[in-house]
NULO-353158 format. One record per residue (C-alpha): x, y, z; residue in three letters. Coordinates in steps of 0.02 Angstrom, whole numbers, padded with zeros to 5 digits, always signed. Example, Ala and Ser with C-alpha at 12.3 -4.5 7.8 and 13.67 -1.06 7.14 Angstrom:
BEGIN
+00615-00225+00390ALA+00684-00053+00357SER
***
This chain:
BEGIN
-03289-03862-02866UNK-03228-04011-02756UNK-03132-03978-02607UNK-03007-04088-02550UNK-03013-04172-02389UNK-02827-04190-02354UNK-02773-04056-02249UNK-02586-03946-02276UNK-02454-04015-02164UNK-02414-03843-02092UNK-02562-03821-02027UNK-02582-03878-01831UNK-02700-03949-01726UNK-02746-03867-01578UNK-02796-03991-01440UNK-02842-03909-01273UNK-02815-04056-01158UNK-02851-03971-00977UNK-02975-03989-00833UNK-03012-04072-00681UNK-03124-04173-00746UNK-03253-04166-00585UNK-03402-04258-00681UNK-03306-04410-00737UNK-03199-04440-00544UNK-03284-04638-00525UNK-03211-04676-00695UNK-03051-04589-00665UNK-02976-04526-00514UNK-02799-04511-00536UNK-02789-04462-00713UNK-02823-04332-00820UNK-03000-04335-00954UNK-02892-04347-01101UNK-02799-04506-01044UNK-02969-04608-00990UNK-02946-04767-01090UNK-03041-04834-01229UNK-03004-04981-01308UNK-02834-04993-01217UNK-02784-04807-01312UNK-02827-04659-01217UNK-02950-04528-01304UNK-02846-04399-01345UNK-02736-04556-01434UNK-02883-04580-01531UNK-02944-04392-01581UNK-02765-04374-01651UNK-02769-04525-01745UNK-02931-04450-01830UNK-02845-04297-01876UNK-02708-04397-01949UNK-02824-04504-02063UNK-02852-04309-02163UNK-02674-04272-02169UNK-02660-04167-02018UNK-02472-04222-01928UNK-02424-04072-01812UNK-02511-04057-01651UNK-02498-03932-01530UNK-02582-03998-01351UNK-02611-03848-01214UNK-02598-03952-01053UNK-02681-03914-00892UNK-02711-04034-00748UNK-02590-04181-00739UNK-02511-04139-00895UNK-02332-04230-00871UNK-02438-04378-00901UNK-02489-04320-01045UNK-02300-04296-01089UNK-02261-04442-01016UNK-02376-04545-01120UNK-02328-04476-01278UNK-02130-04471-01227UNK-02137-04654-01216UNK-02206-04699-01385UNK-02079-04609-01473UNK-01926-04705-01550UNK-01778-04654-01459UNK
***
């Protein structure tokens, strides 16, 4: 039997998006490890872009350190 690869649309994501992030400080002081840039996206940008290529749409990001930039990020891309 095949499964299918697309996921159900009620089902969210749980992203935990926390940390100091004490090993990575000479890339990034200021910021938090989810918003360290790669190819001009941060990750986190990227691992829900992932889970959106296999249908997965709802996200649910626990934030820990520096998380109203996480906010703010995300605030900011959305269409008013």
């Amino acid at each position: 039997m095949k499964r299918s690869r697309r996921a159900s649309p009620a089902v969210p994501v749980l992203i935990l998006c926390g940390g100091l992030g004490t090993r990575i400080r000479d890339v990034a002081e200021n910021i938090p490890k989810p918003m360290i840039e790669i190819g001009g996206k941060p990750i986190l940008w990227h691992i829900m872009k992932r889970y959106a290529q296999y249908g997965f749409r709802r996200f649910l990001l626990c934030l820990g350190y520096r998380g109203q930039a996480i906010k703010d990020f995300f605030l900011a891309m959305t269409p008013p």
